[in-house]
PQR file of N, CA, C, O and H, with PARSE charges and radii, in Angstrom:
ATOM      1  N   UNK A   1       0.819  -1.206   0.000 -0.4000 1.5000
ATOM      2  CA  UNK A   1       0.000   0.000   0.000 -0.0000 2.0000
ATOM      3  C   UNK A   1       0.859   1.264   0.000  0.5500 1.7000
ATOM      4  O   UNK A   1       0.727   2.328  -0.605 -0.5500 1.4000
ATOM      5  N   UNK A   2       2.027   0.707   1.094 -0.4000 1.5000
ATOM      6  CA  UNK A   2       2.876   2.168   0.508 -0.0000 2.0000
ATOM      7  C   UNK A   2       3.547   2.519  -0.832  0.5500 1.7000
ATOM      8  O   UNK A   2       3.741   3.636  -1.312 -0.5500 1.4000
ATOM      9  H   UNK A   2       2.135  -0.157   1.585  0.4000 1.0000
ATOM     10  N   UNK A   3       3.761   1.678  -1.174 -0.4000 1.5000
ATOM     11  CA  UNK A   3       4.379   2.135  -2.920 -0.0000 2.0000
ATOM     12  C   UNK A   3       3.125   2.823  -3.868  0.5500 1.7000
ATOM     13  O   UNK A   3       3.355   3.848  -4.509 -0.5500 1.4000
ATOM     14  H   UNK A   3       3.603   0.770  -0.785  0.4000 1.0000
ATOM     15  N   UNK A   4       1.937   2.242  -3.895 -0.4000 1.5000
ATOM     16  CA  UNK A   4       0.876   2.856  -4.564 -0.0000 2.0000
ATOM     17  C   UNK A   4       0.980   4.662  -3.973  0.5500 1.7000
ATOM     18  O   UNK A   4       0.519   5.605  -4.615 -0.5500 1.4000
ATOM     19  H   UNK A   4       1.751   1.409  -3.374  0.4000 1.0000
ATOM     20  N   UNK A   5       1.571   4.759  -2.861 -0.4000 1.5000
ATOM     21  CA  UNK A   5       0.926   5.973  -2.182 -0.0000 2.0000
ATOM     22  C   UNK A   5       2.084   6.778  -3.038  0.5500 1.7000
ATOM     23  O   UNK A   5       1.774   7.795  -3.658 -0.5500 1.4000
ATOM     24  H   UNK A   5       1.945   3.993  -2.339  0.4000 1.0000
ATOM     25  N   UNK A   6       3.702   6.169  -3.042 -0.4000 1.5000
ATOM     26  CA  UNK A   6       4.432   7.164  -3.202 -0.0000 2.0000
ATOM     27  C   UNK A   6       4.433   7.467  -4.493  0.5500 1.7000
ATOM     28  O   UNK A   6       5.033   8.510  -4.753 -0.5500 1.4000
ATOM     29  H   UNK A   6       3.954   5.343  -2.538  0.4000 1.0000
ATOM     30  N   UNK A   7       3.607   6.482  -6.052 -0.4000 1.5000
ATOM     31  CA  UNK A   7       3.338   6.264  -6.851 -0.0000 2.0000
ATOM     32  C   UNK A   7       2.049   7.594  -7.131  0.5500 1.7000
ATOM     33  O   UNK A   7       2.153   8.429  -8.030 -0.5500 1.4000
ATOM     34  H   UNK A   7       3.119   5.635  -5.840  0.4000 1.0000
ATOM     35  N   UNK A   8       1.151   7.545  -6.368 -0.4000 1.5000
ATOM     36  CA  UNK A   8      -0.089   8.272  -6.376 -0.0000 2.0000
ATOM     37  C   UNK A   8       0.478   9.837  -6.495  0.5500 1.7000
ATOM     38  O   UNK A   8       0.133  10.689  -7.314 -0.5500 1.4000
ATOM     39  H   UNK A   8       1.067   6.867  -5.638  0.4000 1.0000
ATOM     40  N   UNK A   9       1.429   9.943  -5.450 -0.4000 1.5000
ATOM     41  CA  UNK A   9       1.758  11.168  -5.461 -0.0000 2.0000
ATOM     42  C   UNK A   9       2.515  11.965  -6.418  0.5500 1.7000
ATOM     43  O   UNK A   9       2.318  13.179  -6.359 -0.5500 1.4000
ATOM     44  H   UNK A   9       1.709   9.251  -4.785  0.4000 1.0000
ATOM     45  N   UNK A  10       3.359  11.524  -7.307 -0.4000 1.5000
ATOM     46  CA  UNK A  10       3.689  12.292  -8.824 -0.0000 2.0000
ATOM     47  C   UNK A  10       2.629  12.555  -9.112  0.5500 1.7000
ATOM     48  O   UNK A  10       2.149  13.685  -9.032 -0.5500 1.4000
ATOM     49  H   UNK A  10       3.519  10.538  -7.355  0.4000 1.0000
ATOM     50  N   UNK A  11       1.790  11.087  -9.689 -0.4000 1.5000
ATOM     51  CA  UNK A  11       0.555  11.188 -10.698 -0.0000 2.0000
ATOM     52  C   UNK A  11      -0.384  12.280 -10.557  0.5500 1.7000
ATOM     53  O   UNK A  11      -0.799  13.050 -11.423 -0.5500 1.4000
ATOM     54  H   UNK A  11       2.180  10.168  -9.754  0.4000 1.0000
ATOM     55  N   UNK A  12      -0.701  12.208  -9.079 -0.4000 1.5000
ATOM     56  CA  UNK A  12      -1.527  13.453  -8.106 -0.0000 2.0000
ATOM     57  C   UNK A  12      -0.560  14.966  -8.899  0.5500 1.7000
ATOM     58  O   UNK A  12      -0.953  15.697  -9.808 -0.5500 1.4000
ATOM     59  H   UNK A  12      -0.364  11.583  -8.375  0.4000 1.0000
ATOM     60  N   UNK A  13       0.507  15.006  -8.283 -0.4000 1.5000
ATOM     61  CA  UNK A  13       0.487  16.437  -9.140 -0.0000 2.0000
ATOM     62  C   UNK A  13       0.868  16.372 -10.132  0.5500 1.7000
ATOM     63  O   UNK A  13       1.164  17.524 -10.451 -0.5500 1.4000
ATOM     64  H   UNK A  13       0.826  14.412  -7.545  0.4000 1.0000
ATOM     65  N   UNK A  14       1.103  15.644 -11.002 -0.4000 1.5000
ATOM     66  CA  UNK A  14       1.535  15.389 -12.236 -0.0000 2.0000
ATOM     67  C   UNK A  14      -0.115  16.118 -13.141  0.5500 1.7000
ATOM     68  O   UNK A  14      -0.152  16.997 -14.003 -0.5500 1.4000
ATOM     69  H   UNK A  14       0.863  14.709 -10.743  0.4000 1.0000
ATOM     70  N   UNK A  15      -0.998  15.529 -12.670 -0.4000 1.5000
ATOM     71  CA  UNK A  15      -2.846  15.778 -13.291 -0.0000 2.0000
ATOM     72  C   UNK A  15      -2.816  16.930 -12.592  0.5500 1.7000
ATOM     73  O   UNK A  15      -3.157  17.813 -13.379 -0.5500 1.4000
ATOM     74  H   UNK A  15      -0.968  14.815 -11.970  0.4000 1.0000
ATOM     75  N   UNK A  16      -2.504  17.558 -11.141 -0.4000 1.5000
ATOM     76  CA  UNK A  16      -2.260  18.973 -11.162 -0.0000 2.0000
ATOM     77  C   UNK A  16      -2.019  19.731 -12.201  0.5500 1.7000
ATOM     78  O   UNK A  16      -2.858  20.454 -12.739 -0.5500 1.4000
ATOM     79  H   UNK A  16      -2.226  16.840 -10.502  0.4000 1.0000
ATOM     80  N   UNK A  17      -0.805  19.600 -12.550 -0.4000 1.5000
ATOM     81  CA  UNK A  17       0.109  20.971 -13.233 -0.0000 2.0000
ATOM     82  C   UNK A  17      -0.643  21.103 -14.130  0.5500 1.7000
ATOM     83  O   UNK A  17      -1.088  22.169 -14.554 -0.5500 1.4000
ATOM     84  H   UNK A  17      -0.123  19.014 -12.113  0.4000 1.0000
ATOM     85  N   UNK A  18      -0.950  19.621 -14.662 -0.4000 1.5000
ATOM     86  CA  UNK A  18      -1.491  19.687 -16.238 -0.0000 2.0000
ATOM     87  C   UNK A  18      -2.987  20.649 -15.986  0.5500 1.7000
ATOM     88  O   UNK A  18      -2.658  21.794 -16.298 -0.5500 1.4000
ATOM     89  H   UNK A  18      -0.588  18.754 -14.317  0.4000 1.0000
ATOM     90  N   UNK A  19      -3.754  20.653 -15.764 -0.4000 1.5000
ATOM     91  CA  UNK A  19      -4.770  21.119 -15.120 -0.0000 2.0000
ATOM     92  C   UNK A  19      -4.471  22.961 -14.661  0.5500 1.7000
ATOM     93  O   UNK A  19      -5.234  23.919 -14.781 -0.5500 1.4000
ATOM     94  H   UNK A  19      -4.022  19.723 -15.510  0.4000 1.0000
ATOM     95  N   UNK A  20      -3.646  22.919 -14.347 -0.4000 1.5000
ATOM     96  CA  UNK A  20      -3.311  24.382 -14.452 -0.0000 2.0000
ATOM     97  C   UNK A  20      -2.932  25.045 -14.982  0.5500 1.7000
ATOM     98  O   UNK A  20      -3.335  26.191 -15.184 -0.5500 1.4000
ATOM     99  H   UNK A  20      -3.025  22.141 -14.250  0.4000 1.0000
ATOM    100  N   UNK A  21      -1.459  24.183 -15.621 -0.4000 1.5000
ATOM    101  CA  UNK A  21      -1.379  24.781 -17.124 -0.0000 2.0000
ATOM    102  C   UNK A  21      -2.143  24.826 -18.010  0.5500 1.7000
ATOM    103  O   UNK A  21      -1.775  25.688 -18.809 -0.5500 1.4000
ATOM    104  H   UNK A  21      -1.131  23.253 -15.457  0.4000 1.0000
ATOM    105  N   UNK A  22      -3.385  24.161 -18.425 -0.4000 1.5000
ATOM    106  CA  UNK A  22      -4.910  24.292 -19.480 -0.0000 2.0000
ATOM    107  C   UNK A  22      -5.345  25.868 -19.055  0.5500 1.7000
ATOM    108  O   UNK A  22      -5.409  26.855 -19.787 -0.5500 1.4000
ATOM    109  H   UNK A  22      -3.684  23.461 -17.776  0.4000 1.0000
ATOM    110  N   UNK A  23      -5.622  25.752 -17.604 -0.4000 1.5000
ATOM    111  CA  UNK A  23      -6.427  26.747 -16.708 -0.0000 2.0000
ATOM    112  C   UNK A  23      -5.415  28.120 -17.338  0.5500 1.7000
ATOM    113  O   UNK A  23      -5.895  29.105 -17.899 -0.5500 1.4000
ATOM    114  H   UNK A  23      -5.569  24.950 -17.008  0.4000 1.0000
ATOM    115  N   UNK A  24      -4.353  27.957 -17.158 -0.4000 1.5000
ATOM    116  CA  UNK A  24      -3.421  29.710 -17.138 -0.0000 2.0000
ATOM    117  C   UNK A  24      -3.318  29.978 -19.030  0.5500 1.7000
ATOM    118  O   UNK A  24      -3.263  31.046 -19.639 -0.5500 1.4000
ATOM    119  H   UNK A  24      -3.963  27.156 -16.703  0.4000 1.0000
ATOM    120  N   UNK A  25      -3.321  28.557 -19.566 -0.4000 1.5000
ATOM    121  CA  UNK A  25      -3.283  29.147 -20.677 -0.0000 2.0000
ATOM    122  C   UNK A  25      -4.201  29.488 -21.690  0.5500 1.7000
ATOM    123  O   UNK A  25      -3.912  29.859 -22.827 -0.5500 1.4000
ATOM    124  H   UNK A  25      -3.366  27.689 -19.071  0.4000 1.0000
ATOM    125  N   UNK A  26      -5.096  29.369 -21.308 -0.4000 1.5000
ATOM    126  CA  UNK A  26      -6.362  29.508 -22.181 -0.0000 2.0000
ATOM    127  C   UNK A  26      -6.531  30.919 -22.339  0.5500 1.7000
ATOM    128  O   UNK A  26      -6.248  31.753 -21.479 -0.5500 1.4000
ATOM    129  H   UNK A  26      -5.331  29.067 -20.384  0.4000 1.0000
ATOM    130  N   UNK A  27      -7.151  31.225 -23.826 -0.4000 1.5000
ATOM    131  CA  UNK A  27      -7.215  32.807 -23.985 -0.0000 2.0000
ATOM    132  C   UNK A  27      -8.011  33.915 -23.604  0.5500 1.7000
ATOM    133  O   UNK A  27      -9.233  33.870 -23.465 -0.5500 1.4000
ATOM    134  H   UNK A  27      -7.380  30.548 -24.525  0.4000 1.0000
ATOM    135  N   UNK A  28      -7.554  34.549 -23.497 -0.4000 1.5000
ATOM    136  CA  UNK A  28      -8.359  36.167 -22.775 -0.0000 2.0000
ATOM    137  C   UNK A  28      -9.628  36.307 -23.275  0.5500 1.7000
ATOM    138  O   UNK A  28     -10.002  36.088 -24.427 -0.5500 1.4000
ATOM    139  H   UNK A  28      -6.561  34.586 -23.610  0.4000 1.0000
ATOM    140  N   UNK A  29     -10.252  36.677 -22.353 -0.4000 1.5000
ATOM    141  CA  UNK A  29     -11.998  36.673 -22.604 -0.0000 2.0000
ATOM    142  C   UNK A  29     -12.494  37.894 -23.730  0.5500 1.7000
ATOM    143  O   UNK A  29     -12.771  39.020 -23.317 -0.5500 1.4000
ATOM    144  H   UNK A  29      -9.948  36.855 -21.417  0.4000 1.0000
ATOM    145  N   UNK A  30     -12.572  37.551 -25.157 -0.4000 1.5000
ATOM    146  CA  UNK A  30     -12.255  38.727 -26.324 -0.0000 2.0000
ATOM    147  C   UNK A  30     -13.525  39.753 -25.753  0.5500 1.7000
ATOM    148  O   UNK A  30     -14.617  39.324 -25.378 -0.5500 1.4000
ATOM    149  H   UNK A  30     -12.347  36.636 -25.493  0.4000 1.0000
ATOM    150  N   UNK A  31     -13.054  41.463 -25.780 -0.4000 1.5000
ATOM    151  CA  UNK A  31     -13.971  42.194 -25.881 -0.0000 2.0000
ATOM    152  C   UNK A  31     -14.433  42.664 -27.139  0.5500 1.7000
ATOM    153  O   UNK A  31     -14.063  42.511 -28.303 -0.5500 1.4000
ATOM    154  H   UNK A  31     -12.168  41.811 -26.085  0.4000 1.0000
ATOM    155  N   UNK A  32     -15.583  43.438 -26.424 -0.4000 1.5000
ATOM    156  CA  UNK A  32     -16.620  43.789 -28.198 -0.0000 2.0000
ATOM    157  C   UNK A  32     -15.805  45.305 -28.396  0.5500 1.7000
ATOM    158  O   UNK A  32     -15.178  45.843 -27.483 -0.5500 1.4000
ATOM    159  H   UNK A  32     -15.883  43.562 -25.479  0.4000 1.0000
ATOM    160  N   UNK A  33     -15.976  45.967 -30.017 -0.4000 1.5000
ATOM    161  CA  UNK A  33     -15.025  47.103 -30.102 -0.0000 2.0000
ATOM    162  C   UNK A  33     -15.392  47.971 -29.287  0.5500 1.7000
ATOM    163  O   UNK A  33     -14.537  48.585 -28.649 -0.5500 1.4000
ATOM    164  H   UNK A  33     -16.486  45.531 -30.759  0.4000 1.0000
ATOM    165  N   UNK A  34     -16.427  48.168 -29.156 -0.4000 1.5000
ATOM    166  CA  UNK A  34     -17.274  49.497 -28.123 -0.0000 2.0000
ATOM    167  C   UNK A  34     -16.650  49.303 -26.805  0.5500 1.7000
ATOM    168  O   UNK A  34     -16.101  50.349 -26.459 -0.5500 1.4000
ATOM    169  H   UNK A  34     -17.122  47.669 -29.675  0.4000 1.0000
ATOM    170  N   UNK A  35     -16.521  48.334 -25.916 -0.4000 1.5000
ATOM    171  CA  UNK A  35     -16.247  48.363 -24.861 -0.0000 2.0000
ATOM    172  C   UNK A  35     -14.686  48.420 -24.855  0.5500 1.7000
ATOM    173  O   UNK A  35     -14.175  48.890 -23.838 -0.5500 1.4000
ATOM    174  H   UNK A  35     -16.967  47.484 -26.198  0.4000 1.0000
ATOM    175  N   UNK A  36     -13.822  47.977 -25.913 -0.4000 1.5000
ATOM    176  CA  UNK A  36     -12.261  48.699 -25.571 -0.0000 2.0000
ATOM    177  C   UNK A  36     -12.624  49.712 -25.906  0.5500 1.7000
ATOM    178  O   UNK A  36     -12.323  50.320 -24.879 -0.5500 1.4000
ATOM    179  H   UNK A  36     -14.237  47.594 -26.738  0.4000 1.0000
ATOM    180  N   UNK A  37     -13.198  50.702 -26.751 -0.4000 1.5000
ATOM    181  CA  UNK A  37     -12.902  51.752 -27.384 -0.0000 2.0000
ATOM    182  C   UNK A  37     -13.507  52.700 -25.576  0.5500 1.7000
ATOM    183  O   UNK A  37     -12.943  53.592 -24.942 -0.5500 1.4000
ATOM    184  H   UNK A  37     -13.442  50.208 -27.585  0.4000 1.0000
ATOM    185  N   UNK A  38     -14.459  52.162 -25.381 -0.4000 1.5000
ATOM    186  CA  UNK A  38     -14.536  53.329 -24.040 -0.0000 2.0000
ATOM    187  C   UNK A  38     -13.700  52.869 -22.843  0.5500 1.7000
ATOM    188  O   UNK A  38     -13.607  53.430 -21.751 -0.5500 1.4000
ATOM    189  H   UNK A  38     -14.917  51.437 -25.896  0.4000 1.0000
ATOM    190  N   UNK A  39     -13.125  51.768 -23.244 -0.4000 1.5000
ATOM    191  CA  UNK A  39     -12.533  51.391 -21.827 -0.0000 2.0000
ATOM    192  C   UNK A  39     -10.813  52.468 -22.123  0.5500 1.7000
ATOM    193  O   UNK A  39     -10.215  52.931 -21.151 -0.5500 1.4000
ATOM    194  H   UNK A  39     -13.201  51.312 -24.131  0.4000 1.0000
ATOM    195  N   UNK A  40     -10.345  52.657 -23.450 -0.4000 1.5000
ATOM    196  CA  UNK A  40      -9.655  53.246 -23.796 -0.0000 2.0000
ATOM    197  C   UNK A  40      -9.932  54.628 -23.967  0.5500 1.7000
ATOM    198  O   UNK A  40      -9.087  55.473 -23.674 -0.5500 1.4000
ATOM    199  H   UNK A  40     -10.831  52.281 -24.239  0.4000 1.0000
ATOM    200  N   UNK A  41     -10.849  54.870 -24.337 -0.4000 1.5000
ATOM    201  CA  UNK A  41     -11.392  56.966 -23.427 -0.0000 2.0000
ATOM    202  C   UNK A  41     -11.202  56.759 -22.103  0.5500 1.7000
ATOM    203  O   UNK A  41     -10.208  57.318 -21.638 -0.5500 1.4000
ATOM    204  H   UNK A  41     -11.535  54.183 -24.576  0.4000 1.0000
ATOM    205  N   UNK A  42     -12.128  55.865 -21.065 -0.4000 1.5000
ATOM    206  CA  UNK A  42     -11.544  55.976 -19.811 -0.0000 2.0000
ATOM    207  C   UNK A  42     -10.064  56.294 -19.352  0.5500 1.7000
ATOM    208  O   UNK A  42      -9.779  56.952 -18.351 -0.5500 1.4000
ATOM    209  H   UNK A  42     -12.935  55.411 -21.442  0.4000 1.0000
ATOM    210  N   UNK A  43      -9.086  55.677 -20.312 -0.4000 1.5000
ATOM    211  CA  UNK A  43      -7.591  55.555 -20.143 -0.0000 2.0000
ATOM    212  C   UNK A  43      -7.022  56.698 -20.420  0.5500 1.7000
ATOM    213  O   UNK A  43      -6.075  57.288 -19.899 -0.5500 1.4000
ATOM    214  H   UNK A  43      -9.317  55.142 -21.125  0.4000 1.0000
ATOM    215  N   UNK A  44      -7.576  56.895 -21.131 -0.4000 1.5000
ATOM    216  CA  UNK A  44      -7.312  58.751 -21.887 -0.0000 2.0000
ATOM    217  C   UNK A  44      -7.582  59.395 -20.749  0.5500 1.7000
ATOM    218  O   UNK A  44      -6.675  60.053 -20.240 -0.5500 1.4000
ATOM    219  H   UNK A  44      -8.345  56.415 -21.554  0.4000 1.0000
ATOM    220  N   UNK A  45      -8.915  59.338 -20.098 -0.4000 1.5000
ATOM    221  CA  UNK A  45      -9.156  60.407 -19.186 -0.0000 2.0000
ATOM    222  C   UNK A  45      -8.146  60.335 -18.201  0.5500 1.7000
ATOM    223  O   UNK A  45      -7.299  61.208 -18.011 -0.5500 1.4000
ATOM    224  H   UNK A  45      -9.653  58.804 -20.512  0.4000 1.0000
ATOM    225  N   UNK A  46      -8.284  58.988 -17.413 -0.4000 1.5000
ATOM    226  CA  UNK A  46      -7.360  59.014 -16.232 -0.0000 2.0000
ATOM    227  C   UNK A  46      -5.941  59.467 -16.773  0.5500 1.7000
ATOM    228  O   UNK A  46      -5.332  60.025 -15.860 -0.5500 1.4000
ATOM    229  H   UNK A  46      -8.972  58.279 -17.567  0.4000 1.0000
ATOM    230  N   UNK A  47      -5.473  59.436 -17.522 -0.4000 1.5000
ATOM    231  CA  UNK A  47      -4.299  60.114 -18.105 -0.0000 2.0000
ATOM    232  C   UNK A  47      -3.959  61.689 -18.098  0.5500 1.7000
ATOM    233  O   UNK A  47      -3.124  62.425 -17.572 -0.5500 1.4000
ATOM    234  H   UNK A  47      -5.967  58.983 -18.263  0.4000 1.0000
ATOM    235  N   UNK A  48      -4.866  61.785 -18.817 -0.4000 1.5000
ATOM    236  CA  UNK A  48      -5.405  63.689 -18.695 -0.0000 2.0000
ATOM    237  C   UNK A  48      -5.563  64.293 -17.237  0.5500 1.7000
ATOM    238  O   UNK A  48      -5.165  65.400 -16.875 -0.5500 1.4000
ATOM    239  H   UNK A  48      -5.544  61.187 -19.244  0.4000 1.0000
ATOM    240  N   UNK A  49      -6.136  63.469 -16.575 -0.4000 1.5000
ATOM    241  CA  UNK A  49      -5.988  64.083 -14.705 -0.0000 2.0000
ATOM    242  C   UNK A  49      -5.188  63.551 -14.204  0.5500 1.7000
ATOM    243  O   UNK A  49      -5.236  63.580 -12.974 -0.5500 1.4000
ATOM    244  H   UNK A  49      -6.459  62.570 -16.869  0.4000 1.0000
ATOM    245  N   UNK A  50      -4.111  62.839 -14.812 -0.4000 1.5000
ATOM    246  CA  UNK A  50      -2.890  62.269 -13.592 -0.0000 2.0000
ATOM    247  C   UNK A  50      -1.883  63.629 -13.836  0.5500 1.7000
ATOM    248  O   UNK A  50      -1.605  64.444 -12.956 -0.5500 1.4000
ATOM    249  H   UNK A  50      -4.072  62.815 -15.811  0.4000 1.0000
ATOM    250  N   UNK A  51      -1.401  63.670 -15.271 -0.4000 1.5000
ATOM    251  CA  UNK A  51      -0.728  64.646 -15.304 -0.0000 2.0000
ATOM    252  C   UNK A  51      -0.900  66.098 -15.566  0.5500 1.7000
ATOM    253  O   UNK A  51       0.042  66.823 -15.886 -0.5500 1.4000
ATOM    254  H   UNK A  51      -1.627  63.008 -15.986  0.4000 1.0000
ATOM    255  N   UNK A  52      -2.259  66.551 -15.408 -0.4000 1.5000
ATOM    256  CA  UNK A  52      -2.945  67.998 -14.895 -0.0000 2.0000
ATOM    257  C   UNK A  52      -2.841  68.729 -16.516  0.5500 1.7000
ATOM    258  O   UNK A  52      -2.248  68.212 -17.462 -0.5500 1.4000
ATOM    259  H   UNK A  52      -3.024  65.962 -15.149  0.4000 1.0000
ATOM    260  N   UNK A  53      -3.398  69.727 -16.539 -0.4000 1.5000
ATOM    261  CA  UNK A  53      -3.062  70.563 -17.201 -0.0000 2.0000
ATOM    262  C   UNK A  53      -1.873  71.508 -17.087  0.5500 1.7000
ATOM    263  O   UNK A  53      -1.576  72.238 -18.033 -0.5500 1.4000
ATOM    264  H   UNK A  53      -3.880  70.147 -15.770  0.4000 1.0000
ATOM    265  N   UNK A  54      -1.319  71.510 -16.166 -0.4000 1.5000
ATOM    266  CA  UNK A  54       0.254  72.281 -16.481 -0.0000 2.0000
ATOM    267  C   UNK A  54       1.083  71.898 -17.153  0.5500 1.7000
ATOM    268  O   UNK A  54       1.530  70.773 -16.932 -0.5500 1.4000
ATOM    269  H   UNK A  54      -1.560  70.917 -15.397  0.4000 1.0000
ATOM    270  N   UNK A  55       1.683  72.809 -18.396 -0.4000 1.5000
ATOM    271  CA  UNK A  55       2.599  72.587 -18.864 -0.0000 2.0000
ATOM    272  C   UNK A  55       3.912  72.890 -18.661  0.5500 1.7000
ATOM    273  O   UNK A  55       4.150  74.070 -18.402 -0.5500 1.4000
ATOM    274  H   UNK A  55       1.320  73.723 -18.576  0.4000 1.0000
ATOM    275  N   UNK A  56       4.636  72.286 -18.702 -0.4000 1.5000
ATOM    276  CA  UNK A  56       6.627  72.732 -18.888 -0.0000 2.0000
ATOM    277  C   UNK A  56       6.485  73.808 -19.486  0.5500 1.7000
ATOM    278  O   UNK A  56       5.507  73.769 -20.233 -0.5500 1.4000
ATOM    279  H   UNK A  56       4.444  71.328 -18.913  0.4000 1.0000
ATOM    280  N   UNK A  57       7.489  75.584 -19.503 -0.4000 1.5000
ATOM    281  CA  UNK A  57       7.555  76.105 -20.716 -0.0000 2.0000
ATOM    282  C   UNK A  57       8.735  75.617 -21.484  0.5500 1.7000
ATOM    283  O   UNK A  57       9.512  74.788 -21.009 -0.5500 1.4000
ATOM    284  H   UNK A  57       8.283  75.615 -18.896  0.4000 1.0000
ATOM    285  N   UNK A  58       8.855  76.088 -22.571 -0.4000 1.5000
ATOM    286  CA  UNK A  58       9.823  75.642 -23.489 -0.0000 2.0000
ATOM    287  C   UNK A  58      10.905  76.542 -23.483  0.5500 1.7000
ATOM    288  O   UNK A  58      10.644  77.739 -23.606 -0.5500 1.4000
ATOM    289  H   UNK A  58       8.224  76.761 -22.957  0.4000 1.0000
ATOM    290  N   UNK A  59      12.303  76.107 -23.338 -0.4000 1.5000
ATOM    291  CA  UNK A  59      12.827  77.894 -23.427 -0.0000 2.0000
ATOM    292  C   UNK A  59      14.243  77.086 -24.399  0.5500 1.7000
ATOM    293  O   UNK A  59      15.385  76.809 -24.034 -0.5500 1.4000
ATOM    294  H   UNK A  59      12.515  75.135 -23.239  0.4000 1.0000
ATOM    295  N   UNK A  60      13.574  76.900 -25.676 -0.4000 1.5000
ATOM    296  CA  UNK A  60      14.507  76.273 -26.549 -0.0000 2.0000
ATOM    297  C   UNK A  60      14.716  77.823 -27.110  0.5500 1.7000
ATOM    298  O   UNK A  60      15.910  77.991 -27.359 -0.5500 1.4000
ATOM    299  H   UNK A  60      12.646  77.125 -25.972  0.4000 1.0000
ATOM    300  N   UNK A  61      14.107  78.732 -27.321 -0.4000 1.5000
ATOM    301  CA  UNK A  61      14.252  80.067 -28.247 -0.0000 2.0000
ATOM    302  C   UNK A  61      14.878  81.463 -27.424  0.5500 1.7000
ATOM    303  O   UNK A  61      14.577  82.649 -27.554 -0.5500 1.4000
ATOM    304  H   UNK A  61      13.137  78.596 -27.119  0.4000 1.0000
ATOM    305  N   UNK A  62      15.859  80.801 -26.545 -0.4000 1.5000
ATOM    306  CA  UNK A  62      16.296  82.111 -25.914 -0.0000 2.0000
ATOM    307  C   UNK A  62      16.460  82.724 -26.574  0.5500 1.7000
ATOM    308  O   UNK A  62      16.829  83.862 -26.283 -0.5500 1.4000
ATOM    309  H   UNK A  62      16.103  79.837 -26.439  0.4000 1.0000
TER
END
């Protein structure tokens, strides 16, 4: 009975990994264009208020 056990236990995670590796690699849940396209305005916005409206001046034209 003990050899089956120490036997069981590769196999045991052996059907693990495999099982997780299916699980991690399977592909990204596709979105519709509308929902990147506003999820990407959202990105825009938060962009636009992280770095404010102030600008650098330029003083390339002394």
């Amino acid at each position: 009975m003990g050899v089956l056990a120490w036997l069981g236990i590769p196999v045991g995670a052996g059907v693990l990994a495999v099982l997780w590796a299916a699980w991690a690699a399977r592909p990204p849940k596709a979105t519709g264009d509308g929902d990147s396209l506003a999820e990407h305005q959202r990105f825009l916005a938060a962009m636009e208020r992280s770095t404010g409206s102030h600008r650098v001046p330029d003083h390339q034209g002394r």
